[in-house]
SESEKOL-404789 format. One line per 3 residues: number of its first residue (from 1); their letters; for each residue x, y, z of N, C-alpha, C, O. Coordinates in pm, 1 decimal, decimal comma. Layout:
N
NUM> a> X:Y:Z:X:Y:Z:X:Y:Z:X:Y:Z; ...
END
This chain:
113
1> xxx> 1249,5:-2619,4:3917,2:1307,7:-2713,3:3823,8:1195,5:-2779,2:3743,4:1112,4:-2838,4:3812,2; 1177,3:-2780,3:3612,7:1111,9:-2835,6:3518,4:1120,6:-3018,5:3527,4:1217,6:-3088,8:3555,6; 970,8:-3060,5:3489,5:1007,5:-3166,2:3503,6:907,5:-3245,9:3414,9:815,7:-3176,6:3370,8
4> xxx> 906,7:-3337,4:3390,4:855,8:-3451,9:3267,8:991,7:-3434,6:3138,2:1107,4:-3394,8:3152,5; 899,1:-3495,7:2981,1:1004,3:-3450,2:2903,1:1067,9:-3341,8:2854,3:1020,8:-3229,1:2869,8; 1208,6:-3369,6:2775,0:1247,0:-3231,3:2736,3:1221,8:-3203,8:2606,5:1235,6:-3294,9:2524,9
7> xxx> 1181,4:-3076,7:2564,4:1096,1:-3056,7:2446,4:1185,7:-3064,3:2370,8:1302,6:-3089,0:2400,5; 1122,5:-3035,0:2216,3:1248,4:-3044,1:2081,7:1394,9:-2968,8:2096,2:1503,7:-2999,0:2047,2; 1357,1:-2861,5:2180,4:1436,0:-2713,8:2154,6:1521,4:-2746,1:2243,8:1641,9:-2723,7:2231,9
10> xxx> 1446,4:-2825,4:2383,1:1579,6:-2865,4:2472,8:1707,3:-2985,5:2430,7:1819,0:-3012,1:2475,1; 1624,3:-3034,7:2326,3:1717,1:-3143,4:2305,8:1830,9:-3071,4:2202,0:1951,4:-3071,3:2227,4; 1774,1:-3013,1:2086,1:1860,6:-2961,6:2014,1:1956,0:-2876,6:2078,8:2074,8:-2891,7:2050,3
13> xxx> 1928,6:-2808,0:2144,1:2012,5:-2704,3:2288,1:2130,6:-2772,5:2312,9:2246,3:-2734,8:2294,5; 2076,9:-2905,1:2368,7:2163,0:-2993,8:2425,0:2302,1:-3052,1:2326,3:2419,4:-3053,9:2363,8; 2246,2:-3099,4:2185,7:2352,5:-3118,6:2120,3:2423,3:-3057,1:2105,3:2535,1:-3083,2:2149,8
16> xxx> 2399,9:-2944,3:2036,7:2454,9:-2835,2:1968,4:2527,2:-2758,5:2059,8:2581,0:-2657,5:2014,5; 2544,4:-2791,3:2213,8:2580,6:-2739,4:2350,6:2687,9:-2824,3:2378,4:2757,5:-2776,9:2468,2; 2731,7:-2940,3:2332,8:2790,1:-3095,3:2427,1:2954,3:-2995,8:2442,6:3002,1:-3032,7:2549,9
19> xxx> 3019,1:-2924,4:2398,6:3119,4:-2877,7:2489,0:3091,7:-2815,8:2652,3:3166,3:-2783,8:2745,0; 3010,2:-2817,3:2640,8:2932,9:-2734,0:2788,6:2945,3:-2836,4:2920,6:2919,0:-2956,3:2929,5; 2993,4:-2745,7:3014,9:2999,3:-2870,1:3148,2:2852,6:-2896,7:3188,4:2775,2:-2801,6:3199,1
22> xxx> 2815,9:-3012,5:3209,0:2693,9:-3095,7:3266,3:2613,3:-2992,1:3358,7:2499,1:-2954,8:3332,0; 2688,4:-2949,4:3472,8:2609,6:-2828,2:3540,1:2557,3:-2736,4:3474,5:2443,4:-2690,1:3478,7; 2686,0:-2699,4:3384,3:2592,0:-2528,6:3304,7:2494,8:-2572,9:3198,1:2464,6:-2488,7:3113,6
25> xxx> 2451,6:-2670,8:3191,8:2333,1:-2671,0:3090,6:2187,5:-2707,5:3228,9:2075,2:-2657,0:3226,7; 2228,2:-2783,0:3308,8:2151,6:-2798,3:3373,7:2055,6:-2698,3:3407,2:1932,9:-2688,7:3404,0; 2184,6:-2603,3:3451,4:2121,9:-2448,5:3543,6:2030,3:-2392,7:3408,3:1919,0:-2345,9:3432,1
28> xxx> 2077,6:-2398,5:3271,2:2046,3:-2317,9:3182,6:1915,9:-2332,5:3127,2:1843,5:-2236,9:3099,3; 1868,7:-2522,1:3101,9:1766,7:-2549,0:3130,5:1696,9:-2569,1:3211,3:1586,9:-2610,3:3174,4; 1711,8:-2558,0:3312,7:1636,4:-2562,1:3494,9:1600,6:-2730,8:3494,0:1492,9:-2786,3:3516,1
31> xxx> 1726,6:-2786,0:3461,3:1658,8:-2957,2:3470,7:1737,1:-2981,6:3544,9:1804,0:-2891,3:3595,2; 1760,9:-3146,1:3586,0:1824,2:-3207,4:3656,4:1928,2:-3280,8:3599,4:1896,4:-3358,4:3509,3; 2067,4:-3272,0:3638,1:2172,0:-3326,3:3556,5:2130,0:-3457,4:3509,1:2156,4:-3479,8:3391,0
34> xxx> 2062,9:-3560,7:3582,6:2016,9:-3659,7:3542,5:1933,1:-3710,2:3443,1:1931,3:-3822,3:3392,2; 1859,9:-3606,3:3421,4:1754,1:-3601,7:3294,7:1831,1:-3553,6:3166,4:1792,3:-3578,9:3052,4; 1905,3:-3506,3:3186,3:2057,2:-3449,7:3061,8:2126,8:-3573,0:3023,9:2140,2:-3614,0:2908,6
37> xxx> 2184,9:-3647,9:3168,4:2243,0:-3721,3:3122,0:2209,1:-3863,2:3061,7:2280,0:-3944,2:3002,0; 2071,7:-3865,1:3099,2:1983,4:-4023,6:2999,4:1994,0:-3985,7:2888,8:2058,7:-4059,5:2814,5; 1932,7:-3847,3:2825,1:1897,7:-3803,3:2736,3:2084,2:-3829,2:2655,0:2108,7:-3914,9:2570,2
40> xxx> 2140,3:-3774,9:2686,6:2282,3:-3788,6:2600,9:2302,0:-3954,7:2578,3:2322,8:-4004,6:2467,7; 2291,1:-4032,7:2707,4:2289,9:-4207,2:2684,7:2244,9:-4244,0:2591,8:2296,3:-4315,0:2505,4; 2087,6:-4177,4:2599,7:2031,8:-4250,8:2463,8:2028,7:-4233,3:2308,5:2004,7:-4313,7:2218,5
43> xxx> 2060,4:-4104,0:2307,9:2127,5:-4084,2:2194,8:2247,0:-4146,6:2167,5:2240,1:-4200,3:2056,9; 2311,1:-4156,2:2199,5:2457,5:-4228,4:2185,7:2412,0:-4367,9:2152,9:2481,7:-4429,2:2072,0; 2307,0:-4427,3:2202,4:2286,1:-4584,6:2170,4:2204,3:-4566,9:2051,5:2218,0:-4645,2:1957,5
46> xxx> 2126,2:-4477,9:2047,0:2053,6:-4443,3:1865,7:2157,0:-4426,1:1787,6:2137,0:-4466,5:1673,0; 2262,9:-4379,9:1807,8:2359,5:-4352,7:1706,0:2401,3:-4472,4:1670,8:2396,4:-4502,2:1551,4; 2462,4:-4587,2:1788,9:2516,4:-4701,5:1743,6:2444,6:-4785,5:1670,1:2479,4:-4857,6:1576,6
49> xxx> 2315,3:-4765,6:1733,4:2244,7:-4817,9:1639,3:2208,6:-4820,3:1472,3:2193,8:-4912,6:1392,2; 2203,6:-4705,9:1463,4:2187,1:-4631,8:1330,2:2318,1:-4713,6:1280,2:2295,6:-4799,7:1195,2; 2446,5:-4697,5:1321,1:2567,5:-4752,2:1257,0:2563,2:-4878,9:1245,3:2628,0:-4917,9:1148,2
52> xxx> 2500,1:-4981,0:1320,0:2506,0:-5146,8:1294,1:2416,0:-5138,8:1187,9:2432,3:-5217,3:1094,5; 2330,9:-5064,9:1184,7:2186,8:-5093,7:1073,5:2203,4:-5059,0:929,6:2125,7:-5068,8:834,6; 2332,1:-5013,5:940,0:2367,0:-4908,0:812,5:2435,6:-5055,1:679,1:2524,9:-5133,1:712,1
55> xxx> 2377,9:-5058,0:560,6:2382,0:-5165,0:548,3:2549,8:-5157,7:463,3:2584,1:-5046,1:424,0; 2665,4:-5300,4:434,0:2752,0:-5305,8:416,4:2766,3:-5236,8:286,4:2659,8:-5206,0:232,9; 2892,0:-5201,5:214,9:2901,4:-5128,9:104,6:2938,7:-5212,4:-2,5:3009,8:-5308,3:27,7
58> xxx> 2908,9:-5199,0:-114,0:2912,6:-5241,0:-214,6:3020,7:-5318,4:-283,1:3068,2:-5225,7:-348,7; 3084,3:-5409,6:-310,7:3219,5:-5495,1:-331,0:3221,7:-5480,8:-490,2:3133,4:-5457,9:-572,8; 3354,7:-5503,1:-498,6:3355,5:-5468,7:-658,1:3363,7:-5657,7:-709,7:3369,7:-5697,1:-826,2
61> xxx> 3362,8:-5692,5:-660,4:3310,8:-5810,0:-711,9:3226,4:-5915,0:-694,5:3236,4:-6036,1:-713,7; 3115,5:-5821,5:-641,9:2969,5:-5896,8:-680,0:2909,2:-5800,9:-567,8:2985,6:-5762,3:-479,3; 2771,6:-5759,3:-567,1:2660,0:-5686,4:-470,3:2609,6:-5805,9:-380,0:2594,1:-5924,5:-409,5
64> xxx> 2581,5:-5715,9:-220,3:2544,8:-5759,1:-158,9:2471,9:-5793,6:-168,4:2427,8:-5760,7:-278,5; 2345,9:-5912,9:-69,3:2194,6:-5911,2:-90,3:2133,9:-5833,9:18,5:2012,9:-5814,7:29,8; 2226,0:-5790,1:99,2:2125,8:-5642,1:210,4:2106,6:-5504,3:123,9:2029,2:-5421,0:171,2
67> xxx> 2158,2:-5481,4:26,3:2191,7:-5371,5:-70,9:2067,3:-5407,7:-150,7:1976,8:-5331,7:-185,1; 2080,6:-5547,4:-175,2:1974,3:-5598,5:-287,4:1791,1:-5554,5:-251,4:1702,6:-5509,1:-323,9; 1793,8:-5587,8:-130,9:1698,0:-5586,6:0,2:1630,7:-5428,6:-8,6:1514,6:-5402,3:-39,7
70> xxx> 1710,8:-5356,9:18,7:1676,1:-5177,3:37,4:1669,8:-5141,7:-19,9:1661,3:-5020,8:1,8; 1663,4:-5189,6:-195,0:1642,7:-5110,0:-308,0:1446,4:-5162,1:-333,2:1357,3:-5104,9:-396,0; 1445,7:-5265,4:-267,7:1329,3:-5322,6:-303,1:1170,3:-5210,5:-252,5:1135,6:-5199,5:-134,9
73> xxx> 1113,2:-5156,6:-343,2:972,8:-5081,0:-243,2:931,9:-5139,8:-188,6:898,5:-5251,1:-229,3; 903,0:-5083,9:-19,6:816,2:-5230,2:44,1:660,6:-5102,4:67,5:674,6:-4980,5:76,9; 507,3:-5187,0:72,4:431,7:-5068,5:100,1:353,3:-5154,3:208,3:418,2:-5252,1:245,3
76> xxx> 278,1:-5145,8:243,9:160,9:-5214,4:379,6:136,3:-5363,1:314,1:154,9:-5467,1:377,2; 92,7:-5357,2:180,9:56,9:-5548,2:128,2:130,9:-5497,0:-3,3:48,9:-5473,4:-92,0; 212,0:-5482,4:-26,3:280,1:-5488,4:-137,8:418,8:-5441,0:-164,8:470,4:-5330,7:-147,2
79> xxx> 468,3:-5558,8:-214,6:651,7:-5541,7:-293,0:643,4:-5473,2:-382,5:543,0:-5487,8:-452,3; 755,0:-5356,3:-425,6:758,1:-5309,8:-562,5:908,8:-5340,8:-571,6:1002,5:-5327,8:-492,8; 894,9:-5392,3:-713,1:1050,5:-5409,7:-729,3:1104,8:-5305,1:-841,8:1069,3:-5293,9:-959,2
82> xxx> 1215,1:-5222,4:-758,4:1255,3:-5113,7:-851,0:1335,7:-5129,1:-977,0:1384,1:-5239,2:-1003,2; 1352,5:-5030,3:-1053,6:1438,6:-5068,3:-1107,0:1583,5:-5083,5:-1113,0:1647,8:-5142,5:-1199,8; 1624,6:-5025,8:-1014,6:1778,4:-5033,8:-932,7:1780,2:-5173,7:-899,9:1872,1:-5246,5:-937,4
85> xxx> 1638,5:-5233,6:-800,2:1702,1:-5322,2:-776,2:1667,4:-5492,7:-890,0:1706,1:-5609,0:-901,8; 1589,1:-5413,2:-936,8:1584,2:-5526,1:-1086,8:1698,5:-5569,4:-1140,1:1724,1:-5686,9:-1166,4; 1812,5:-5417,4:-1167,3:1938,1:-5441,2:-1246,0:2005,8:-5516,5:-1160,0:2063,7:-5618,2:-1198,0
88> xxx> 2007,0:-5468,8:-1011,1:2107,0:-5535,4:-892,9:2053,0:-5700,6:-929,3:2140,9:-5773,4:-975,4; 1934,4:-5752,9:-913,6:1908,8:-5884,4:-960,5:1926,4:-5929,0:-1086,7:1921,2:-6051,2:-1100,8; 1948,4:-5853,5:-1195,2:2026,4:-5899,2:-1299,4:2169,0:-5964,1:-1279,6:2208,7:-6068,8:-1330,8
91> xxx> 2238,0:-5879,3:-1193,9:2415,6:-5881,7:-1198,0:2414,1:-5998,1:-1122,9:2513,7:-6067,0:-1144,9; 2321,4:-6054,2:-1025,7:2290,1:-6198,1:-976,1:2282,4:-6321,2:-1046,4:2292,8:-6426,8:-984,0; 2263,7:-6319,5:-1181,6:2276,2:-6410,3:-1234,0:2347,8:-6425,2:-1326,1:2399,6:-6324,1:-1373,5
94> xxx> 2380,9:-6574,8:-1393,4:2484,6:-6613,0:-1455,9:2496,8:-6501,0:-1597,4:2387,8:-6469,4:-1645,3; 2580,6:-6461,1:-1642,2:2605,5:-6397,0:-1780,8:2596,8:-6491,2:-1883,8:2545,0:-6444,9:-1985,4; 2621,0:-6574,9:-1888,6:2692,5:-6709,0:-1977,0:2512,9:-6803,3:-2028,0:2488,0:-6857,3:-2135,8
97> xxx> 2434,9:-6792,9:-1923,9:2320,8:-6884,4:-1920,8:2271,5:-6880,1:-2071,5:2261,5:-6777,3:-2138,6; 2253,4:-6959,8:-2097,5:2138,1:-6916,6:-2263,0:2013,1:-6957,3:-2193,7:1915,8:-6894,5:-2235,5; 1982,3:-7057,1:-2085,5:1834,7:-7125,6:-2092,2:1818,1:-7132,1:-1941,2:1926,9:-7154,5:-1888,2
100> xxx> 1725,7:-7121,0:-1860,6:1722,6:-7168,1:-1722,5:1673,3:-7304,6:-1697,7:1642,5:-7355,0:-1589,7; 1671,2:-7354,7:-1812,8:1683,4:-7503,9:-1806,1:1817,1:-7579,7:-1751,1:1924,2:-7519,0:-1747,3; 1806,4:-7706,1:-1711,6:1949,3:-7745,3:-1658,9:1960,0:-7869,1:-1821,7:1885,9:-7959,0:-1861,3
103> xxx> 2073,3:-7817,8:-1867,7:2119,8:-7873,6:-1986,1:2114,0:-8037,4:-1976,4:2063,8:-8118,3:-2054,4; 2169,5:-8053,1:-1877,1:2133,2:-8199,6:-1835,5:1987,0:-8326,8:-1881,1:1963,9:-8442,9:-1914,9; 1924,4:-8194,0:-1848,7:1748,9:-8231,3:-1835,0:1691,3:-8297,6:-1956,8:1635,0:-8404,6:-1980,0
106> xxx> 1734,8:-8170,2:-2039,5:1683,9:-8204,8:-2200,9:1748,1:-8310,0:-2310,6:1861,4:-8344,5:-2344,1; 1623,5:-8339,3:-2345,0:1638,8:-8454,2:-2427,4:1643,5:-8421,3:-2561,1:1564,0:-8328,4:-2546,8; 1674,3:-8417,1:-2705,6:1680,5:-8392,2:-2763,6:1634,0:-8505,5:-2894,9:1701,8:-8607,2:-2908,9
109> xxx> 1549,3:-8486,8:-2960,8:1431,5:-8573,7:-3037,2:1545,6:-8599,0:-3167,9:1588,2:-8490,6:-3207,5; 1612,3:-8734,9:-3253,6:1642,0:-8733,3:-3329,1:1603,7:-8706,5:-3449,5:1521,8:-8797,4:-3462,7; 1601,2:-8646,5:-3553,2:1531,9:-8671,9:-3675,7:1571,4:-8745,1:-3740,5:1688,3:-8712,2:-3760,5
112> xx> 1544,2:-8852,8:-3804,6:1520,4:-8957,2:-3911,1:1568,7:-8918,2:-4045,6:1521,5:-8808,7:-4076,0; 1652,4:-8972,2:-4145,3:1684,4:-8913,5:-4245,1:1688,4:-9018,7:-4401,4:1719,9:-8968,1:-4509,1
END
């Protein structure tokens, strides 16, 4: 019986096998049902995983900011901001704005006549 890990070929074996009863792969790879059956566990929890991580889908009335997030390049010391997600930060802000001033603020100088 083989023993440490199971190589690439055993694992792919294994998927591409999962109708197969637990014994007959065992015998087939000379492993121990037990080492089959972590190996299937943990895949199954990579999968769920993969599915919580998977980010929400797109609403038709207004983009997420996890959507916003994954468009962004990230590199070792540096942000790149794409242009996907440039536009996505466009649709973030007001349409209507003329000024990013708060209208409030400004004072407006009379002229004299």
């Amino acid at each position: 019986m083989k023993r440490g890990q199971l190589s690439k070929e055993e694992k792919l074996y294994i998927l591409s096998n999962t109708e197969k009863d637990l014994k007959t792969l065992a015998v087939e790879l000379d492993r121990s049902e037990k080492v089959i059956v972590s190996f299937i566990e943990e895949t199954l929890k990579q999968e769920k995983a993969k599915e919580a991580s998977t980010p929400a889908p797109v609403e038709e009335d207004g983009p997420k900011m996890a959507v916003f997030q994954d468009l962004i390049g990230k590199r070792s010391n540096a942000t790149v901001l794409t242009k996907a997600a440039s536009e996505l930060g466009d649709s973030f802000t007001k349409k209507n704005s003329n000024s990013r001033f708060n209208s409030r603020s400004i004072y407006k100088i009379k002229n004299d006549k």
